[in-house]
N, C-alpha and C positions, 0 to 999 in steps of 0.2 A: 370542231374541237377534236384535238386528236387523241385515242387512248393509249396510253402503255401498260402493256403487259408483262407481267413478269410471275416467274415461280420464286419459290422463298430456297430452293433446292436443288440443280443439275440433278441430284439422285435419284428426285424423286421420277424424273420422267428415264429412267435408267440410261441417260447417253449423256456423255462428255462433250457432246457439241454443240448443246442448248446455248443460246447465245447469253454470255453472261459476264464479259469482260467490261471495265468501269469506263473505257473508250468506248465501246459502243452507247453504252447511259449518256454519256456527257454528250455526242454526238445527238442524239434524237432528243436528248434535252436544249441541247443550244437553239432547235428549229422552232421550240413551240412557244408558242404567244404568249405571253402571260396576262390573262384576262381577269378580273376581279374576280368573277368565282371561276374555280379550275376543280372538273372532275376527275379523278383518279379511281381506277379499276383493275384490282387485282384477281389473275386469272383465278388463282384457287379460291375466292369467293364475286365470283361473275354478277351477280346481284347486290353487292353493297358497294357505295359508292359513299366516296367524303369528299364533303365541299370546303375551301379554302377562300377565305372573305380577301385574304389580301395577296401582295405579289411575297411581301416575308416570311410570309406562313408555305406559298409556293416554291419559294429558296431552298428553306428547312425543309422539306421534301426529296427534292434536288440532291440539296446534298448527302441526307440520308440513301437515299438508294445507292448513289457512286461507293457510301462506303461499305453498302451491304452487296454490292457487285464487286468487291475486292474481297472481302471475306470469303465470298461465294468462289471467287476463282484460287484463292488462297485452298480452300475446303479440297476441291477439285484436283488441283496438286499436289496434293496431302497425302489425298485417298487413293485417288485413280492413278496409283505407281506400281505398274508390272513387274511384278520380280523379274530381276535379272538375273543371268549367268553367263559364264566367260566358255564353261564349256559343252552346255546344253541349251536346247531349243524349249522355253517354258511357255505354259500356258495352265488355266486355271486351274486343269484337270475335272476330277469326279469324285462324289462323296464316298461312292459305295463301291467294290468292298473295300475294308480296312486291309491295313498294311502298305507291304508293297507289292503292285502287281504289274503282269505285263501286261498292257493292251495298245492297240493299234500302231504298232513301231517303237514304242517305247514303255516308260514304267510310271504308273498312278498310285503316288503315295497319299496317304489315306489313315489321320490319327482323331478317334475323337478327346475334345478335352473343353468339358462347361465352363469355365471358370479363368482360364487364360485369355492372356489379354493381347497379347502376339504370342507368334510362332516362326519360328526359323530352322528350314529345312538343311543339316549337317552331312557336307556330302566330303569322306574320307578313302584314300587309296587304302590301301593295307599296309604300304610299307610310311605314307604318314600318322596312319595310327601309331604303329611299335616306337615312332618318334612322338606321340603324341601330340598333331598336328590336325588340325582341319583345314584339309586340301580346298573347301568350298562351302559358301554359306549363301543362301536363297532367302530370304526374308518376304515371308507370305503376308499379303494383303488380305485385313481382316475383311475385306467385302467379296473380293475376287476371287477369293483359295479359301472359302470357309462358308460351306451352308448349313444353317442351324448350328450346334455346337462340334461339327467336325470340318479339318484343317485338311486342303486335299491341294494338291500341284500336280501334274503332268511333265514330264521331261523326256524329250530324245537327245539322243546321244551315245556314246561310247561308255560304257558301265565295266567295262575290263577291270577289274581287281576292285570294284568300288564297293564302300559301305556307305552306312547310311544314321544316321541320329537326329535327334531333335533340341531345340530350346526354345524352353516357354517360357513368358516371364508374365508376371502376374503379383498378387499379394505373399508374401513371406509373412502367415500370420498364422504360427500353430496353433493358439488358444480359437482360431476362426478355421482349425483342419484346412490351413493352403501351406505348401512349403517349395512355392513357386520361384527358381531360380539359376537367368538366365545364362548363368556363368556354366550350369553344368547340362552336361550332352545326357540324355538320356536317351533308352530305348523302346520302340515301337513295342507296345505290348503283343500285336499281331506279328513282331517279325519270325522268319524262319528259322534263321540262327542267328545266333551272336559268336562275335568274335571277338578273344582277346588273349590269353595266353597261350602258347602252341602246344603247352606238354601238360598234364597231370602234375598237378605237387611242384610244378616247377616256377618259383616267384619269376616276376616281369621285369622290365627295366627297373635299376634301380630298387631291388630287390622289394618289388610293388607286388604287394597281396592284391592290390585293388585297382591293376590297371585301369585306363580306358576301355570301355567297350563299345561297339560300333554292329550295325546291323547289316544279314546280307540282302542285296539286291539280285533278285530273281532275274536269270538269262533265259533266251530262248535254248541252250543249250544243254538247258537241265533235266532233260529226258532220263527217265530211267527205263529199262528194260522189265518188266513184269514175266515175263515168261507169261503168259496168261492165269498169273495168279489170279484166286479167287478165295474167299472167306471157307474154312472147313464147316465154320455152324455145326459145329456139335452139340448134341443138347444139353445142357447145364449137368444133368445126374450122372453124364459118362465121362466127367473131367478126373480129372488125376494132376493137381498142379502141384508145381514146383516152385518156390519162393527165389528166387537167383540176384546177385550181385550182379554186375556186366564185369567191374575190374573183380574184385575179386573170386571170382568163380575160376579163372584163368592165369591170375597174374604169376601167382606161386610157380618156380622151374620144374616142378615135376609135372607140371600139365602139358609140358613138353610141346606148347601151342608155337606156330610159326608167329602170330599176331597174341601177343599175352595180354590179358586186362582189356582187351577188347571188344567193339562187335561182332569182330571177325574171329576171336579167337572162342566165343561162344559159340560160330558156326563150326567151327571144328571140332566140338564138345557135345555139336545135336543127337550122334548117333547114339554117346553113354546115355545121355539119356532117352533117348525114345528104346534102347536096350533095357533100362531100367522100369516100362510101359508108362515114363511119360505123356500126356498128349498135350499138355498145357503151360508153358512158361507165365510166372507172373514176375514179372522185372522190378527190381528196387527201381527207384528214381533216376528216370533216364530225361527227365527235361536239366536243361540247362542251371547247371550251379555253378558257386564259388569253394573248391576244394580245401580253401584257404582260408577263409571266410574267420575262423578263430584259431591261426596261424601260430603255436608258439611251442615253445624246449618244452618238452616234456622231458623233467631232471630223473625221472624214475626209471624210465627205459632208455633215456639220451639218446630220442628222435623226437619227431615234432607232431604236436597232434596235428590235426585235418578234420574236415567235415567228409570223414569215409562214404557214411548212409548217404546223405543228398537230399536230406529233408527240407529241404531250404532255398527255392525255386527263383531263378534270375526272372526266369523267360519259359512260357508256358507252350510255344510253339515248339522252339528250337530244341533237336535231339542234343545230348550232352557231348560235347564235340570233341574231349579231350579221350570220349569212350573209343572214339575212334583213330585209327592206326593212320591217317589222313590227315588227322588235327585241322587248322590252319589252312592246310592245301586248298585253293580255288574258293578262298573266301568260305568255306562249311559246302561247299557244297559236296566236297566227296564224303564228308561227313554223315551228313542226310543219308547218301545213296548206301553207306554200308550199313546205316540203320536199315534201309528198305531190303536189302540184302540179305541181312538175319531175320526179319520178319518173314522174308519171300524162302530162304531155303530153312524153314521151320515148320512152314508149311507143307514144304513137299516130301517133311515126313510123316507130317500127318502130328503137327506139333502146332498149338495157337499160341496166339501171344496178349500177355493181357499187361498193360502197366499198371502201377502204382503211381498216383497223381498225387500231390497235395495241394486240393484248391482252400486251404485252411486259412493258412500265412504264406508269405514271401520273406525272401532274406534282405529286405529292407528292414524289419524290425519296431522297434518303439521310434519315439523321438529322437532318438542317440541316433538311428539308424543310417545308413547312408543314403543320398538320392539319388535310384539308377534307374526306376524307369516308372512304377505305377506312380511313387509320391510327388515325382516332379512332372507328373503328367496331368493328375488330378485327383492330389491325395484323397479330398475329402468323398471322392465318390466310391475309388475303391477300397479303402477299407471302413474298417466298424470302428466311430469314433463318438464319443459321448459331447456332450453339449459343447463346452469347454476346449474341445480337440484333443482329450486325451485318448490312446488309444485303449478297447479294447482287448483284452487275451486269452480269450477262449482255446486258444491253439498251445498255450505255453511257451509262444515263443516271439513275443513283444508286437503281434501285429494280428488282424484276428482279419482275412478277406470278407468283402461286405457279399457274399454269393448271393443274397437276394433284392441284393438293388436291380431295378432296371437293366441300366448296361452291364452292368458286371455278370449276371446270371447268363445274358446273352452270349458274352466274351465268353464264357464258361462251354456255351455251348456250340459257338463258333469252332473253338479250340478242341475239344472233343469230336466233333465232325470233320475237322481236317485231320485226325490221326489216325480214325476211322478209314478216311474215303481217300488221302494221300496218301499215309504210308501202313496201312494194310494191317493196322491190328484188331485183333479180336474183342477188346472190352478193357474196363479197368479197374482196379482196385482203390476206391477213396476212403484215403487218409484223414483220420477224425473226420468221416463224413458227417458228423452228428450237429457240426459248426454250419454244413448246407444246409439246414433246417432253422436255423436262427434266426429272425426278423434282421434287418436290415437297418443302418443308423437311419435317424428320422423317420419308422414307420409310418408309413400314411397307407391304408387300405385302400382310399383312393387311389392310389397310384399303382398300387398293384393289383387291387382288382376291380376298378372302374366306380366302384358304389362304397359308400363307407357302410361300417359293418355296427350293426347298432349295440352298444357295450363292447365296443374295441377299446382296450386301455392295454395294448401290447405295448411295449416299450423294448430297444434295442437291445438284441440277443434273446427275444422272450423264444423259447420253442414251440413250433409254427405247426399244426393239424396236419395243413395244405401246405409246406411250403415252395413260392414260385420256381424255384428253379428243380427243384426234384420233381416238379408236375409237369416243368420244361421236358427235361431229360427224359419223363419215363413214355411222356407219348411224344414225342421228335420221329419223325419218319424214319429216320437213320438210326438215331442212338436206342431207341427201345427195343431193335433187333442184334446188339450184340450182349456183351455180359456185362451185369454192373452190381461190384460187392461194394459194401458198406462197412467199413472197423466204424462200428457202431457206437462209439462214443467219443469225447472230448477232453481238454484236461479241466474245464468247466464245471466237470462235476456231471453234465448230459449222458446217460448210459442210456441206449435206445436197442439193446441187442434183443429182438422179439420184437420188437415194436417200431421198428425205423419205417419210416413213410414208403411203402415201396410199389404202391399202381401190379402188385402179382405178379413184378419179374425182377426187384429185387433182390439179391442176398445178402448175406452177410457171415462177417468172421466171426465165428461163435465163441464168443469169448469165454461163458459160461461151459462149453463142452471142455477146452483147456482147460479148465481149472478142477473139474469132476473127475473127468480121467485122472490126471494128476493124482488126487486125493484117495481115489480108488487103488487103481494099481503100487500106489506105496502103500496101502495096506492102512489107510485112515477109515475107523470104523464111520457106519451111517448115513457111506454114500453108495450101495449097491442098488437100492431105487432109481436114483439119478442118477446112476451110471449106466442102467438100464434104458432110462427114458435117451441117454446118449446115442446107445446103439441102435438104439429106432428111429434118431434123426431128429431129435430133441421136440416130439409135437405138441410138449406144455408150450413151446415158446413159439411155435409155426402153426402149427394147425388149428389154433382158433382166427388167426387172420388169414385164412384163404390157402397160406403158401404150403407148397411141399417138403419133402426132407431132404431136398437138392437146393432150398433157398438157404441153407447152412453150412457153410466151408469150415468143416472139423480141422482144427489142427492142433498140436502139441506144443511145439517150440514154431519159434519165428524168428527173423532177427534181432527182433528189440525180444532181448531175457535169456537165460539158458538154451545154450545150443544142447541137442537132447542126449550126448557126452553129459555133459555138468548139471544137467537133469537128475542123473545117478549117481553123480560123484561127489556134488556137492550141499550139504545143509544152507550153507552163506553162500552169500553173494561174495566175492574177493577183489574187489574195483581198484584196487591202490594203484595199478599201471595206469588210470585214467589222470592221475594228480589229483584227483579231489578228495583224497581222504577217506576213501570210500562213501561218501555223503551222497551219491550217484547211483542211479540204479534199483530194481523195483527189490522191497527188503522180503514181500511176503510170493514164495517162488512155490511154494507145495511141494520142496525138492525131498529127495533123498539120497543118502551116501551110500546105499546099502552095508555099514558098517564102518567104514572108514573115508576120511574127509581129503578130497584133495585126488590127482592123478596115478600117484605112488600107491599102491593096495598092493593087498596078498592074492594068490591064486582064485582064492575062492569068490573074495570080494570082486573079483575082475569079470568071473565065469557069472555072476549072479546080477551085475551092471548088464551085462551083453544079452542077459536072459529077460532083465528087464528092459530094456528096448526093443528088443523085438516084442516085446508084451504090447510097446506103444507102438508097434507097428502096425500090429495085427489088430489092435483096435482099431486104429484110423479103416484099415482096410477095410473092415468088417462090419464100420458102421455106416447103416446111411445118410448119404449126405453127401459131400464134395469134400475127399481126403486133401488137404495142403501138405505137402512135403517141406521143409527148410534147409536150404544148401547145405550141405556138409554131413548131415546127420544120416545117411545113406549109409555113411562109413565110419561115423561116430567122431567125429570133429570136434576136438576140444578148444574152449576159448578160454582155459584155465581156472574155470570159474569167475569170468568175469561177465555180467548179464547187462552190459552196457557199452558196447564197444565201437559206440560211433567215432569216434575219434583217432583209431589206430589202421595204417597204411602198412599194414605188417603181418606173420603169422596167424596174428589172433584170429583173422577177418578174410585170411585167405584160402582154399582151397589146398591141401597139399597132398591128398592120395585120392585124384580121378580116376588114375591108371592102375592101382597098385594091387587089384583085385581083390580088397579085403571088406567087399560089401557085404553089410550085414543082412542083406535080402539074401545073400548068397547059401 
């Protein structure tokens, strides 16, 4: 008697050439006898056997296999489909790392996403992007191009002016946090740059705030030159930093820069300040935004607002490419290399460089938001969303990042180590960091710390003792050795300035020293205690947790409030050029006019402004701690009294006497 074996799966024995076509069944079914009782032995259970009394009951057998060996070769043809491409050489590639990278003659792309149900790799020239075209579509094999829940492909080939995107398609179920849809291209959250409009402020095809965007793929040709840069590593207490716009610092004509609103035009502005004893730039938001983002007439000034600051983050990789005099050029890469640029000759005066990040929210937003790269990649993981899919707002700005989930804290700290160890800066300043401390949607302490914690009743956004990723970041081999400030609170209502989780190498913007000074020096009785405990380096609020008077970055003015001009010129805030009616902007400032309200003053009023700045000079100097400078206020920069000026691409915001030798240090 003869037996037939068979698996119930091709898969399960991993090869597509288990024999399992309904010609071969039919074939070694026609040979065998049909005997009143007939044994049948299935390989995956080798020990049970059933007996069949008749030849009709041996038929129905029969013919069930033939049609479970079509099915089975049906399955096989399904699955086992090799992505193709017409102008690349594909293979399955590699999980790790994410992005895009170069390895062995070509590029390993590399996305995770749990929750997607396919994936199709978007591969675009440059110039069918500006037509908004996709030159190439790869449609990855959820067996072959996908271990565990990341999406990977391998390609050689010619990558000359090429980008890169993604589409996932999956559930469109916001009340279930998916917003999965396969119509729109999204980007690599690990890409290096993104590309999409070649100029600052300047609408796209079709006068599009919100073109296409498309991701670069990394050449062997993207060497940059370091000069044998190296990290300064100064020690935290001998910082002297400056708060700096990148356009605005330069864009103004009297900065008389070859490259204005630049990278480059900041590298030709290093020596005023290390003249000024600089050692430390902290950069507004140099990762990748939409300038455009809330694009409209402003009928008050008849120009158009803009997202000036750049609060509002596309792409956590990628330098802001429009900061560069290159734009567009060679896909972002000359982009990149004149961020490496300013970093490298800022160094060689003995200048570090520290960003400002915002790992809070992204400029996707709430619901309304648009889908460009985290939400249609797997909204539900990256950010904070309550049962329902509604989003959290911790951040005030319709989307709250989930920084202590699992992958995301890691992305967090992926991304921080390549800006570190690729392009050479010294640390960075986080924005409402107080949001990194928040539990993560679906807390499970399980999951973060292996053991459940007995009377765990956290619930998302609770504020975290421990939380995972500040405990990531502060012992990281890499990141605990540069600088890492904290604007210690949220618009949530979380104020943690003295008390931010910080492993003793911490700091943080003291928000509490701004407002003392303030109140001091305008001559409000009841603060010369505290104004004292300021000049010591605030140790009510450091010295009982371990830190020093260098874990506290004293400053006055910043860019979000009174430039420290309208500090002394004005009682109100004056916001009417933003078009909101003044409804905009913080009301309680600690200002003072010294007598009269507004720019226009008498002599004396003018002589007793300029006496009182330098009062808040000489305090910052003189206190301990880490003095923050804010652009402009060197020379007394007025924003006309307006303490909210994200919005404007003009005077208000830009630098206009670098050169004019009328410094008030002077």
């Amino acid at each position: 008697m003869e037996l037939l074996q068979f698996t119930s799966s091709p898969l399960l024995h991993g090869s597509s050439k288990f024999i399992n076509s309904p010609e071969f069944y039919k074939s070694k079914l026609s040979n065998l006898k049909k005997p009143p009782t007939t044994t049948f032995r299935c390989c995956n259970h080798p020990n049970k056997t059933s007996h069949f009394a008749n030849s009709k009951a041996f038929e129905n057998v029969t013919k069930n296999l033939v049609i479970r060996a079509s099915k089975s070769a049906e399955l096989e043809t399904a699955v086992i489909k090799k992505p193709q491409s017409q102008r690349f050489q594909v293979s399955k590639g590699y999980p790790t790392p994410f992005g895009a990278t170069l390895r062995d003659g070509g590029v390993n792309f590399s996305i995770f996403s749990s929750n997607a149900v396919s994936a199709t790799l978007c591969l675009i020239t440059l110039s069918d992007l500006q037509e908004n075209k996709v030159t190439e579509e790869i449609a990855l094999d959820s067996f072959a191009n996908k271990t565990g829940d990341v999406w990977h492909v391998f390609l050689k080939g010619d990558f000359k002016d090429m980008l890169y995107g993604y589409k996932f398609d999956g559930k469109f179920s916001p009340q279930e946090g998916h917003y999965f849809d396969p119509t729109k291209i999204v980007l690599d959250p690990y890409a290096k740059a993104v590309i999409s409009r070649a100029q600052f402020g300047v609408l796209g095809p079709d006068e599009n705030c919100w073109p296409q965007m498309a991701c670069l793929v990394p050449t062997p040709e993207d060497e940059f030159d370091w000069e044998g840069d190296l990290p300064l590593k100064y020690p935290q207490r001998d910082l002297i930093i400056y708060e700096v716009h990148v356009r605005g610092f330069t864009r103004h004509e009297s900065s008389k820069t070859e490259h204005p609103g630049t990278y480059l035009g900041v590298v030709e502005k290093l020596d005023h300040l290390k003249d000024l004893g600089i050692n430390c730039l902290e950069l507004m938001p140099c990762h990748e935004f939409n300038e455009l983002e809330y694009f409209s007439y402003n009928s008050v000034l008849g120009d158009y607002k803009v997202n000036f600051w750049g609060y509002s983050t596309i792409n956590y990789f990628s330098p802001m490419i429009s900061y560069s005099s290159a734009g567009i050029r060679n896909c972002g890469h000359d982009a990149i290399n004149e961020f490496k640029l300013l970093v490298r000759e800022a160094h060689k005066r003995g200048i570090e460089v520290v960003m400002d990040v915002v790992f809070n929210h992204t400029v996707e937003g709430n619901d309304k938001g648009p889908i460009l790269s985290f939400r249609g990649v797997d909204n539900s993981v990256y950010y904070m969303l309550a049962p329902k899919g509604e989003f959290y707002n911790y951040s005030g700005c319709g989307n709250t990042f989930n920084c202590n989930h699992p992958v995301v804290r890691q992305f967090i700290v992926d991304c921080l180590r390549y800006w570190v160890t690729e392009m050479h800066v010294d640390g960075f300043r986080f924005d409402l960091a107080s949001i990194m401390t928040r539990g993560s949607s679906l807390w499970d302490s399980v999951n973060v710390y292996g053991i459940p914690i007995e009377g765990d009743l956290l619930t998302t956004g609770t504020p975290l003792r421990s939380p995972p990723l500040i405990d990531l970041i502060s012992n990281d081999p890499i990141l605990r050795g540069v600088k890492l400030i904290a604007e210690a609170w949220d618009t949530g209502g979380l104020y943690q300035v003295g008390i931010f989780p910080h492993w003793g190498i911490w700091s943080e913007w003291n928000g509490k020293y701004r407002d003392i000074v303030r109140q001091f020096i305008k001559g409000t009785d009841g603060f010369a205690g505290a104004f004292a405990e300021c000049l010591c380096g605030s140790p009510n609020l450091y010295q009982g947790g371990g830190r020093k008077p260098w874990n506290s970055i004293n400053f006055v003015c910043a860019h979000d409030g009174f430039s420290l001009a309208d500090l002394v010129s004005y009682n109100q805030k004056h916001n009417l050029a933003n078009g909101e009616d003044n409804n905009d902007g913080e009301t309680h400032n600690n200002s003072w006019n010294c007598g009269q309200e507004g720019e226009f003053a008498n002599i004396l009023v003018k002589k007793l402004r300029r006496r009182q700045m330098r009062n808040f000079f000489l305090c910052l100097m003189v206190s301990q701690g880490v003095p923050m400078i804010s652009m402009g206020d060197e020379y007394g920069h007025t924003k006309g009294g307006n303490n909210n000026t994200y919005c404007h691409d003009n005077d208000v915001n830009l630098c206009t006497l670098l050169i004019s030798g009328t410094l008030l240090t002077q």
